[in-house]
N, CA, C and O of each residue as an XYZ file, in Angstrom:
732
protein
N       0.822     -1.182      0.000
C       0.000      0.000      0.000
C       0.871      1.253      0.000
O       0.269      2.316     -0.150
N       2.032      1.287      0.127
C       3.101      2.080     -0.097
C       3.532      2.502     -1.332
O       4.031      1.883     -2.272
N       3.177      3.983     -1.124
C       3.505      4.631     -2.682
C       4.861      5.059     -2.676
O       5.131      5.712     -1.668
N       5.886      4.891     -3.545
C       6.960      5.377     -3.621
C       7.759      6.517     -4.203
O       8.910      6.912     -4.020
N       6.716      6.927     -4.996
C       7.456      8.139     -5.797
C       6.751      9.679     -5.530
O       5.568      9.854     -5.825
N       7.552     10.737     -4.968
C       6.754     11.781     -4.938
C       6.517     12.142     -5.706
O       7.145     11.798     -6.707
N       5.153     13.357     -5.859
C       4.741     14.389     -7.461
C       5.899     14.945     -7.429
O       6.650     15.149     -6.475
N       6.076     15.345     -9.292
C       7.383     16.113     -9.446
C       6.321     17.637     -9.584
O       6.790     18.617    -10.161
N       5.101     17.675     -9.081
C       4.168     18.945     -9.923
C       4.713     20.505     -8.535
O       4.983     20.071     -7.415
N       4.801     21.773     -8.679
C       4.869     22.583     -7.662
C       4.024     21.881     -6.318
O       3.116     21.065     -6.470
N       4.409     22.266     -5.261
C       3.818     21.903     -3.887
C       2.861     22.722     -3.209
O       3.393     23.501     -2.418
N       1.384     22.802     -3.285
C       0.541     23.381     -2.267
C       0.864     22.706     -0.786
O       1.745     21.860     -0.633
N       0.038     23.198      0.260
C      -0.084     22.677      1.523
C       0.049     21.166      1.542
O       0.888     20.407      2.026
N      -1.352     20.947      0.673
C      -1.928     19.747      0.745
C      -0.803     18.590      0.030
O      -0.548     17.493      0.526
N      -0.103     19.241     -1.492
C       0.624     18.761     -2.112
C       1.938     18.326     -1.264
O       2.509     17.239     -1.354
N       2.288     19.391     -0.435
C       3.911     19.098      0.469
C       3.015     18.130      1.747
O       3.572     17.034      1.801
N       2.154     18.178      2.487
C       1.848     17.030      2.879
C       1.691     15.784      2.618
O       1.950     14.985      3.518
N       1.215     15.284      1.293
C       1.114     14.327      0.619
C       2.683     13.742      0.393
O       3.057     12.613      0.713
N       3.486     14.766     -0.223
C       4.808     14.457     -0.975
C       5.629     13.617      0.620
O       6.299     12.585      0.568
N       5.316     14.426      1.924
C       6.262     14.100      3.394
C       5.971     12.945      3.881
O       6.507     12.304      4.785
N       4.573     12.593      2.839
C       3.974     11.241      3.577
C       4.332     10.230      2.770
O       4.410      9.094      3.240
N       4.609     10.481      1.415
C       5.390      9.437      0.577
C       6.606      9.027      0.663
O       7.135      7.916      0.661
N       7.104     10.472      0.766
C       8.710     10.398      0.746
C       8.836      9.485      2.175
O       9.946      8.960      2.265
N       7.950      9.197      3.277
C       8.431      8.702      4.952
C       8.158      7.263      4.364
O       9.024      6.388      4.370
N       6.947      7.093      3.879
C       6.354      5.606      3.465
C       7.717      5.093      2.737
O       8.076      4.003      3.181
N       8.398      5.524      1.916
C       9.173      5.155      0.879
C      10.161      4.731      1.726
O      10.326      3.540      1.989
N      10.910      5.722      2.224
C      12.137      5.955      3.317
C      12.035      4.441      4.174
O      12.914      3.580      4.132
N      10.841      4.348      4.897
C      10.544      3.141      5.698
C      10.579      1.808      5.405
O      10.960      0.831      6.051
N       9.911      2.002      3.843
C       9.598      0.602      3.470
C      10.904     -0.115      2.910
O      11.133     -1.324      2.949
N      11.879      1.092      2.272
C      13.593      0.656      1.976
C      14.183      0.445      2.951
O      15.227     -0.185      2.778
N      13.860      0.816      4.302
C      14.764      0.412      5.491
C      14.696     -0.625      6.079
O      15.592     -1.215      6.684
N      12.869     -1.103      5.832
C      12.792     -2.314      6.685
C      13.236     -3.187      5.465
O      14.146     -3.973      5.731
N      12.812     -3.202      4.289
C      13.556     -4.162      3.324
C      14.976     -4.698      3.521
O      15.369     -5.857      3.393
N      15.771     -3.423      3.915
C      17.276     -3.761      4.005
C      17.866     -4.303      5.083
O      19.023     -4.703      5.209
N      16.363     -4.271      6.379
C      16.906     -4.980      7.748
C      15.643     -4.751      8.123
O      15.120     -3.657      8.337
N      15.036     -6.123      8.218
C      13.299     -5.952      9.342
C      13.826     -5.506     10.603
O      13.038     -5.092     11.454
N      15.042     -5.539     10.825
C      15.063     -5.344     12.645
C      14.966     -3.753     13.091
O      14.976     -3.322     14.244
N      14.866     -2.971     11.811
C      14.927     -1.749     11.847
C      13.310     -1.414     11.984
O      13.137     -0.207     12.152
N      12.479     -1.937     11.964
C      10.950     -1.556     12.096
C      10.571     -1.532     13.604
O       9.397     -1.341     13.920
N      11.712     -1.754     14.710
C      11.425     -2.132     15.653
C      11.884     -0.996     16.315
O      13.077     -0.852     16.050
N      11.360      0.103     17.253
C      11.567      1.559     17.105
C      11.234      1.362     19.214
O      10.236      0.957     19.811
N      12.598      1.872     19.743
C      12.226      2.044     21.234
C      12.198      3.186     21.256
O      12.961      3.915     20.622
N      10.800      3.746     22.414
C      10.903      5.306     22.833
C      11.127      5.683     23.927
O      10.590      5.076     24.854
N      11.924      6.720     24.184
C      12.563      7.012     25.726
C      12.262      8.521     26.064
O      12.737      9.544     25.570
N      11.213      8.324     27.175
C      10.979      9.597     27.841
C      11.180      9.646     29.292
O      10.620      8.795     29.983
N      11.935     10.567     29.846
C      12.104     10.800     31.245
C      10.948     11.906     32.005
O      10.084     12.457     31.322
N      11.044     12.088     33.177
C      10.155     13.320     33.808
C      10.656     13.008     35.441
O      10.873     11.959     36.047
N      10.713     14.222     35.768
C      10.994     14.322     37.059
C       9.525     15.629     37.900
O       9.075     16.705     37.506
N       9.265     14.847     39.028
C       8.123     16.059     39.787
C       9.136     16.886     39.931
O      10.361     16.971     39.835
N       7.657     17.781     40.340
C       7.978     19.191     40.693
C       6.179     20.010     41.094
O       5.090     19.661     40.638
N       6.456     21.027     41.978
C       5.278     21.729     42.132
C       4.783     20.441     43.330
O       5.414     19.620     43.995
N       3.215     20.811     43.164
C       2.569     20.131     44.374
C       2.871     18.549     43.366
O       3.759     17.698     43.419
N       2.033     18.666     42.771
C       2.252     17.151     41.861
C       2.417     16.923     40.747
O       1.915     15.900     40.280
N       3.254     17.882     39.851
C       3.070     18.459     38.442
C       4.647     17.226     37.918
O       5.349     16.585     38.699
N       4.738     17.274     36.582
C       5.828     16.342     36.785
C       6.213     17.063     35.230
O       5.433     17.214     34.289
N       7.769     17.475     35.302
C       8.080     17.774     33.665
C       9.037     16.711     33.111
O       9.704     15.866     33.707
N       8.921     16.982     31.835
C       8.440     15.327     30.841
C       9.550     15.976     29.907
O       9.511     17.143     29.514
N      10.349     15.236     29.666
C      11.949     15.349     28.347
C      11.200     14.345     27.612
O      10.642     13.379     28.133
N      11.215     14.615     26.419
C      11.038     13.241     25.126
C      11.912     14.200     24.240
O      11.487     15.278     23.827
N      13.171     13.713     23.984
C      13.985     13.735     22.480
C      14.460     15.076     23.076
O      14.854     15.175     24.238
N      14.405     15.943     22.338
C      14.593     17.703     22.636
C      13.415     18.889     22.843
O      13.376     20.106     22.664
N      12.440     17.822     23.337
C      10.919     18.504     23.667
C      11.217     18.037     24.876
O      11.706     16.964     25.230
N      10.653     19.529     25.818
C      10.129     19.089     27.258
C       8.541     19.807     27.315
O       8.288     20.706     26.514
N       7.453     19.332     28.351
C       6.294     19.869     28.544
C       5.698     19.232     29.694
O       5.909     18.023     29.795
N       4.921     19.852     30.677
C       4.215     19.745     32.032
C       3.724     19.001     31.704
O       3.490     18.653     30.546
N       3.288     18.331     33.188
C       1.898     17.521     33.051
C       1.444     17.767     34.585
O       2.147     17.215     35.431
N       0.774     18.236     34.859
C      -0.212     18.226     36.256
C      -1.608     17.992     36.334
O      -2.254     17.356     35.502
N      -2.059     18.533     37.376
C      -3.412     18.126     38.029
C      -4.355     19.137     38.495
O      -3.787     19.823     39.344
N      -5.854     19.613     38.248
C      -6.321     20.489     38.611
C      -6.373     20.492     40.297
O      -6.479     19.486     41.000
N      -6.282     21.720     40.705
C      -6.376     21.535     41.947
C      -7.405     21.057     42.913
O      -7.329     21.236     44.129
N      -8.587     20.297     42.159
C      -9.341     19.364     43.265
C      -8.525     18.116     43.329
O      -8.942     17.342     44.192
N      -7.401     17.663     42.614
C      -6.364     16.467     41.807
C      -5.242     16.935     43.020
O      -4.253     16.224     43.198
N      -5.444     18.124     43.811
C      -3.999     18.325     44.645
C      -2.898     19.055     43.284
O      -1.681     19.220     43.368
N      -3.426     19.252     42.584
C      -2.588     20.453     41.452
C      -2.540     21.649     41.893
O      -3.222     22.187     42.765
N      -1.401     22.196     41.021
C      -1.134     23.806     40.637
C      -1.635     24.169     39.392
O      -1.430     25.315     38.992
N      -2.494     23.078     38.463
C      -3.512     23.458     37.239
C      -2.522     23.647     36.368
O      -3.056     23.501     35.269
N      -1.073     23.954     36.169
C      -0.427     24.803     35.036
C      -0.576     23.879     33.909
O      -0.340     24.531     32.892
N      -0.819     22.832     33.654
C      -0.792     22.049     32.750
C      -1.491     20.983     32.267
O      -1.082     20.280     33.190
N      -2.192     20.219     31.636
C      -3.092     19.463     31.112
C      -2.230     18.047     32.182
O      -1.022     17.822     32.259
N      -3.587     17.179     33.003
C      -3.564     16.231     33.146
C      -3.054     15.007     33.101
O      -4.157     14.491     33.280
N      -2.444     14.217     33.030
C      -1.918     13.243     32.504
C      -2.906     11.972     31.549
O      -2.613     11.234     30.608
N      -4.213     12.197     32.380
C      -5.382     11.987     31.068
C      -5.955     12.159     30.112
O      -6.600     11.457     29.333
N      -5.479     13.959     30.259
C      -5.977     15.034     29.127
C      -4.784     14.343     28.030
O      -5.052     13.889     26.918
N      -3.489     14.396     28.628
C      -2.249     14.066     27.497
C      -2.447     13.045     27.089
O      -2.196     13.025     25.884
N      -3.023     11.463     27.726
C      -3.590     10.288     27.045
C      -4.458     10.708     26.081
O      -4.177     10.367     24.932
N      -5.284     11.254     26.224
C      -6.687     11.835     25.100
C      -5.772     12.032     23.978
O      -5.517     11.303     23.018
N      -5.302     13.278     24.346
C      -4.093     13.920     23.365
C      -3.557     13.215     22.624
O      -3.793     13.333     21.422
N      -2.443     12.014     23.210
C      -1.721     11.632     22.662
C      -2.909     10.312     21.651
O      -2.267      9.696     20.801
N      -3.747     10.101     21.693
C      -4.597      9.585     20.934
C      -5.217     10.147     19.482
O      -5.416      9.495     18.457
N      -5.472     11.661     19.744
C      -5.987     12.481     19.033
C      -4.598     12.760     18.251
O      -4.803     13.027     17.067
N      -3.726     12.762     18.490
C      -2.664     12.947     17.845
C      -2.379     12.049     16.842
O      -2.384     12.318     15.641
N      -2.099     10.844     17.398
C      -1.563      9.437     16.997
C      -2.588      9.130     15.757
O      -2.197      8.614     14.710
N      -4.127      9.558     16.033
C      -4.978      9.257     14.738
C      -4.939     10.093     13.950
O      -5.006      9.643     12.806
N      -4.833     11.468     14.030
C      -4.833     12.124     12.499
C      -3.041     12.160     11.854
O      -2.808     12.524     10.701
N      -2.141     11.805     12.636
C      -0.900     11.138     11.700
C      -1.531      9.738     10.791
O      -1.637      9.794      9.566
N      -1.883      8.620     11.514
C      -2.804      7.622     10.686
C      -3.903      7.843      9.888
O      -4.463      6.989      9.201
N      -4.229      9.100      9.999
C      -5.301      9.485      9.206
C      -5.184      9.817      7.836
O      -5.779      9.477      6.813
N      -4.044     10.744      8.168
C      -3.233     11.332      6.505
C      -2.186     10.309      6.080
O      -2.138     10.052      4.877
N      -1.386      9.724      6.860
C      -0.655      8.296      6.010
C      -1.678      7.452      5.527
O      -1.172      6.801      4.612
N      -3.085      7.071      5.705
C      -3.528      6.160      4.999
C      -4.625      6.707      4.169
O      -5.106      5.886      3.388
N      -5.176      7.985      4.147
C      -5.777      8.593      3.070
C      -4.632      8.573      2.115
O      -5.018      8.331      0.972
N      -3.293      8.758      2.226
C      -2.238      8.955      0.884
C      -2.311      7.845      0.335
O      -2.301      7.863     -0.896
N      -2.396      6.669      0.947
C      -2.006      5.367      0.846
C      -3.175      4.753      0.038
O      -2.945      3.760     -0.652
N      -4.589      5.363      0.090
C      -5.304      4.576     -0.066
C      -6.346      5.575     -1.060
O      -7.493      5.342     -1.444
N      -5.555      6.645     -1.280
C      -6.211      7.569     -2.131
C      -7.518      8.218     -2.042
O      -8.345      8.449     -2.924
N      -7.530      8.517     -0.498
C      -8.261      9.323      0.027
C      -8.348     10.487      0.290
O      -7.891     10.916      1.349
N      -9.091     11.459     -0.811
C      -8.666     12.610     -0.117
C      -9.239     13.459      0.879
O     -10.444     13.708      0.857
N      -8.310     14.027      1.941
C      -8.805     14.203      3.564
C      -8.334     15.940      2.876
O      -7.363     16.090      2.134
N      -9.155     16.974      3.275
C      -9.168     18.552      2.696
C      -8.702     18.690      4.552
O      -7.600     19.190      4.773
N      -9.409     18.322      5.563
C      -9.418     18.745      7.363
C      -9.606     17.712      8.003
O     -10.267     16.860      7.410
N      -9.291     17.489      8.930
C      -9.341     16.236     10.221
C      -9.256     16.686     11.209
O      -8.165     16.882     11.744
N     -10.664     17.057     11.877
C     -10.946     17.722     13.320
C     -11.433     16.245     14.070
O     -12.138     15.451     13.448
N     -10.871     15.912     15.790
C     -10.926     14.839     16.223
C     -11.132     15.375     17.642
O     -10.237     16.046     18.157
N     -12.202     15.128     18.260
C     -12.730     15.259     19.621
C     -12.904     13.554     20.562
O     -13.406     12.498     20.177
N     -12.307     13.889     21.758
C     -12.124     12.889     22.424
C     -12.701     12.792     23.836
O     -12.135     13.702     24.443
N     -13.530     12.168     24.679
C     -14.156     11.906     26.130
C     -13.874     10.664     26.477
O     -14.137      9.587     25.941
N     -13.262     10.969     27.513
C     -12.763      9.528     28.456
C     -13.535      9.593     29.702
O     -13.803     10.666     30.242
N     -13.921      8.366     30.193
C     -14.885      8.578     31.477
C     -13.776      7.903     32.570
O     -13.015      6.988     32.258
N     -13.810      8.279     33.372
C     -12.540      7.446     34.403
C     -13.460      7.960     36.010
O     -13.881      9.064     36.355
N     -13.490      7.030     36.487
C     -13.914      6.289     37.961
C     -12.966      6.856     38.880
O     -11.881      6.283     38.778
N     -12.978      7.885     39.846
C     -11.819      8.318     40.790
C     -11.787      7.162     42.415
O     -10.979      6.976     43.324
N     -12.834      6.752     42.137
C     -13.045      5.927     43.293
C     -11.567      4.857     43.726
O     -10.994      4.419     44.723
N     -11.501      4.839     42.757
C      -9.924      3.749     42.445
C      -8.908      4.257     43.109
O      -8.284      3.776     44.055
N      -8.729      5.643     42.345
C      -7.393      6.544     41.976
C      -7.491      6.921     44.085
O      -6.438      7.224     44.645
N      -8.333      6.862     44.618
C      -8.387      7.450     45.953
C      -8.663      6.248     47.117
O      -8.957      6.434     48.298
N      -8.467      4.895     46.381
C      -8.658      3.971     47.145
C      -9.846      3.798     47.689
O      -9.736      3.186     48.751
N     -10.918      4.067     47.428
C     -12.279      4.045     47.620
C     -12.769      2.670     47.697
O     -13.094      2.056     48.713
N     -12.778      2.193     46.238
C     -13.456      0.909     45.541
C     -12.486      0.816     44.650
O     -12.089      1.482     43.693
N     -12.031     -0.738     45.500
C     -11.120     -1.325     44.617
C     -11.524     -2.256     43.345
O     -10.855     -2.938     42.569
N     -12.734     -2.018     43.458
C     -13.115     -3.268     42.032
C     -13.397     -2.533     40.954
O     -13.784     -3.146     39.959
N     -13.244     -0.723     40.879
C     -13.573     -0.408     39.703
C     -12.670     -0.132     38.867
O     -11.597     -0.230     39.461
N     -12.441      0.290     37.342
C     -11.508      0.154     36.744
C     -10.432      1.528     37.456
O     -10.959      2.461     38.063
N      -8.951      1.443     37.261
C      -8.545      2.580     37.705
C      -8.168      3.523     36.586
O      -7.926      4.719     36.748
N      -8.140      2.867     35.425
C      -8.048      3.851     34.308
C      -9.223      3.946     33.645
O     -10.192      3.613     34.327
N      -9.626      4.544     31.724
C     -10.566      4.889     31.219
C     -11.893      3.780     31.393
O     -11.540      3.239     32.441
N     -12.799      3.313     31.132
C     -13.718      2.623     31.189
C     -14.647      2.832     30.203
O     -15.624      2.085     30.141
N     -14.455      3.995     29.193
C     -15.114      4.243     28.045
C     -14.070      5.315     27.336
O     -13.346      6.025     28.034
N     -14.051      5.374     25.877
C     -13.514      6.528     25.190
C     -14.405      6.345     24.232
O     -14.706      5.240     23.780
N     -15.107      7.955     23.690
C     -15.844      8.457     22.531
C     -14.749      9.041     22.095
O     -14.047      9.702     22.859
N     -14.383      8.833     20.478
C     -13.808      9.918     19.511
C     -14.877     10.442     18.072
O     -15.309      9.715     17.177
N     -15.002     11.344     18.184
C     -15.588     11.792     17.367
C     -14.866     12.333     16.262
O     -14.453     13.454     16.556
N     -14.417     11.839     14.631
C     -14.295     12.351     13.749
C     -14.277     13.321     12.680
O     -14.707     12.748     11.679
N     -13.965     14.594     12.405
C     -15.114     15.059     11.687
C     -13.918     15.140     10.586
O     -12.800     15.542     10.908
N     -14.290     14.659      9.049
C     -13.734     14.638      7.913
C     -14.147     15.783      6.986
O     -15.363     15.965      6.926
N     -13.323     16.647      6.200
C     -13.750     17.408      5.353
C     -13.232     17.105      3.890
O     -12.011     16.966      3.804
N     -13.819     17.007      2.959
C     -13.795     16.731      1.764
C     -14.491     16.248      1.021
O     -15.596     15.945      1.471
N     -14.174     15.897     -0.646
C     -15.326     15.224     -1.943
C     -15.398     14.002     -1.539
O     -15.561     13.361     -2.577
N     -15.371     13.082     -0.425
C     -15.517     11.941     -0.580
C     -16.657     11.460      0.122
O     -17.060     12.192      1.026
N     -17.500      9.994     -0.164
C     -18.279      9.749      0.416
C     -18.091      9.308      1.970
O     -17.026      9.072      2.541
N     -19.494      9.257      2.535
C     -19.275      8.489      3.694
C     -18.565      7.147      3.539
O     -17.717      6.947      4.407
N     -18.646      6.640      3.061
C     -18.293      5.001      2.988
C     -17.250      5.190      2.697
O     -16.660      4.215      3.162
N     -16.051      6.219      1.889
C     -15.255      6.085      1.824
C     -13.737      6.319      2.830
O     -12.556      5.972      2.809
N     -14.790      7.237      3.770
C     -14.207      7.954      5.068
C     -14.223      6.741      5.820
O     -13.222      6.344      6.415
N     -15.440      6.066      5.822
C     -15.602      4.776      6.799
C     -14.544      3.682      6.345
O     -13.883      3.009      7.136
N     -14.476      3.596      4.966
C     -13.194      2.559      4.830
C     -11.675      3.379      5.077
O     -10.823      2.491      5.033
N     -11.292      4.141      5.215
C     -10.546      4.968      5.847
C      -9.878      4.706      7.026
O      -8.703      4.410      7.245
N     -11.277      4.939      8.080
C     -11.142      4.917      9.649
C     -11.491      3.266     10.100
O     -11.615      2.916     11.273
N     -11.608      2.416      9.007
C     -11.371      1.166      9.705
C      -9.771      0.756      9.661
O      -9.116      0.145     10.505
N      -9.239      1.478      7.973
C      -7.891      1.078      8.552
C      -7.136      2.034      9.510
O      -6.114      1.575     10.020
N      -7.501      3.316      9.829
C      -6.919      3.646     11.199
C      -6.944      2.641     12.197
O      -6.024      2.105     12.815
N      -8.243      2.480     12.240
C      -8.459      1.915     13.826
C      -7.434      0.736     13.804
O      -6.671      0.469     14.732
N      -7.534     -0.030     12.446
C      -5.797     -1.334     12.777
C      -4.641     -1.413     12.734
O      -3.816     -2.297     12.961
N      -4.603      0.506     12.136
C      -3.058      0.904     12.331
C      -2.529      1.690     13.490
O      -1.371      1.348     13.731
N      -2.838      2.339     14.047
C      -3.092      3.310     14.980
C      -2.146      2.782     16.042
O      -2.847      2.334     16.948
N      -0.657      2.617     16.369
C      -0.175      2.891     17.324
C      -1.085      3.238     19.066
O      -1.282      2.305     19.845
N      -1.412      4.320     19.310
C      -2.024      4.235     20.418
C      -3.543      3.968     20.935
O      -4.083      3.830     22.032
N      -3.971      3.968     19.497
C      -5.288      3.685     19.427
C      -5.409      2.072     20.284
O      -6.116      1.667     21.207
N      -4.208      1.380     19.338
C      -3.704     -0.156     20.128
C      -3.550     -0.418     21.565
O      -3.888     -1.389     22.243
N      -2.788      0.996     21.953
C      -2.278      1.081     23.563
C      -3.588      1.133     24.558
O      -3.493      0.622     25.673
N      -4.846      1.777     24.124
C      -6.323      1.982     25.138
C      -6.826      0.926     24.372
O      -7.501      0.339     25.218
N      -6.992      0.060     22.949
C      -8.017     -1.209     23.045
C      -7.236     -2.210     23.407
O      -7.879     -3.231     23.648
N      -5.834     -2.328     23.567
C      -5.523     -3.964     24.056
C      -4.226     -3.953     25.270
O      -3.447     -2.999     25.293
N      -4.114     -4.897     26.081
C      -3.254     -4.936     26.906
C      -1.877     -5.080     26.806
O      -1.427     -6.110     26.305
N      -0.989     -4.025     27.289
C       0.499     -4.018     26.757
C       0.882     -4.501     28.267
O       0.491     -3.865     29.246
N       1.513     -5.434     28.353
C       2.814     -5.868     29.159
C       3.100     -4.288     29.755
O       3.176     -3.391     28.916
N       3.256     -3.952     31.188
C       4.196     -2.767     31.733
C       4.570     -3.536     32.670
O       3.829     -4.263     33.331
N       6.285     -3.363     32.832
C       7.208     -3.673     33.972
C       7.780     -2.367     34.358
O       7.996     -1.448     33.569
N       8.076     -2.346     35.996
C       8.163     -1.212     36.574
C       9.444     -1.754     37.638
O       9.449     -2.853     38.194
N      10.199     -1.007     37.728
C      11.567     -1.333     38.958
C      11.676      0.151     39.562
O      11.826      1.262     39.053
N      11.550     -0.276     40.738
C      11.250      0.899     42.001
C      13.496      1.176     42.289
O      14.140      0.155     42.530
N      14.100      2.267     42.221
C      15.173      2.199     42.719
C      15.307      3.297     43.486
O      14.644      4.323     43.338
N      16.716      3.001     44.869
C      16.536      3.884     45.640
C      17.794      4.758     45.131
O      18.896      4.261     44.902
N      17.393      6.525     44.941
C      18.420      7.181     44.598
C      19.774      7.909     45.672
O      20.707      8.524     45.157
């Protein structure tokens, strides 16, 4: 499903998006050809607290907060660590959104993506231990702009939903190991 050759035509928006998504598809699909072991990608992020319970977050050469409103025992300065799950969801699908409209010759004009997670605090505060302690429902709401039909948006967002990196991480269970050390 990998297209390999970019347009040689001038570049609009839409055109240099298309061309970044070929040229990566291309890039990828020659790398894993030349070594599958290269498809296998570790990510490393650190964070150290700070504030009442706020914690700042290094990934690569990006740093950014994460805290808690202050009924959470926060200083508010920063989106949640649930809000950033949402996030990092809403994120993760409209990258899958535009790699597989290119892929599949869909054309996407806007990709606006709204997200609600319901989460149970009863857990998080030791209340009731039998309820879930993370999400227990997520709504995403889609909204697609362009000439294409519904059905074609819908064959679209089914292959998101089986490509989708984190989309994977909230529908199925990942293995987490954790080692407590004393500094």
């Amino acid at each position: 499903m990998t297209i390999l050759t970019a347009p040689s035509v001038p570049l609009s928006t839409a055109d240099d998006r298309a061309a970044r998504l070929i040229d990566a598809g291309a890039t990828w699909t020659d790398r894993i050809a030349a070594s599958p072991a290269s498809a296998q990608l570790t990510y490393r992020v650190s964070g150290e607290g700070e504030g009442s319970v706020a914690t700042r977050i290094r990934a690569g050469e990006h740093e950014f907060v994460v805290d808690e409103p202050g009924a959470l025992a926060g200083d508010d300065v920063a989106a949640s660590p649930v809000e950033y799950a949402l996030g990092a969801l809403i994120s993760c699908q409209v990258v899958v959104y535009r790699l597989y409209a290119q892929a599949l010759g869909i054309r996407v004009d806007e990709i606006d993506i709204a997200a609600e997670g319901d989460l149970d605090a009863r857990r998080l505060f030791g209340i009731d231990e039998s309820v879930r302690a993370g999400f227990s429902d997520i709504r995403l709401v889609i909204t697609i702009t362009g000439p294409e039909t519904l059905e074609r948006y819908d064959e679209l967002r089914a292959a998101v939903d089986a490509h989708c990196p984190v989309l994977d991480l909230f529908a199925n269970p990942t293995p987490v190991s954790a080692v407590v050390r004393k500094g």
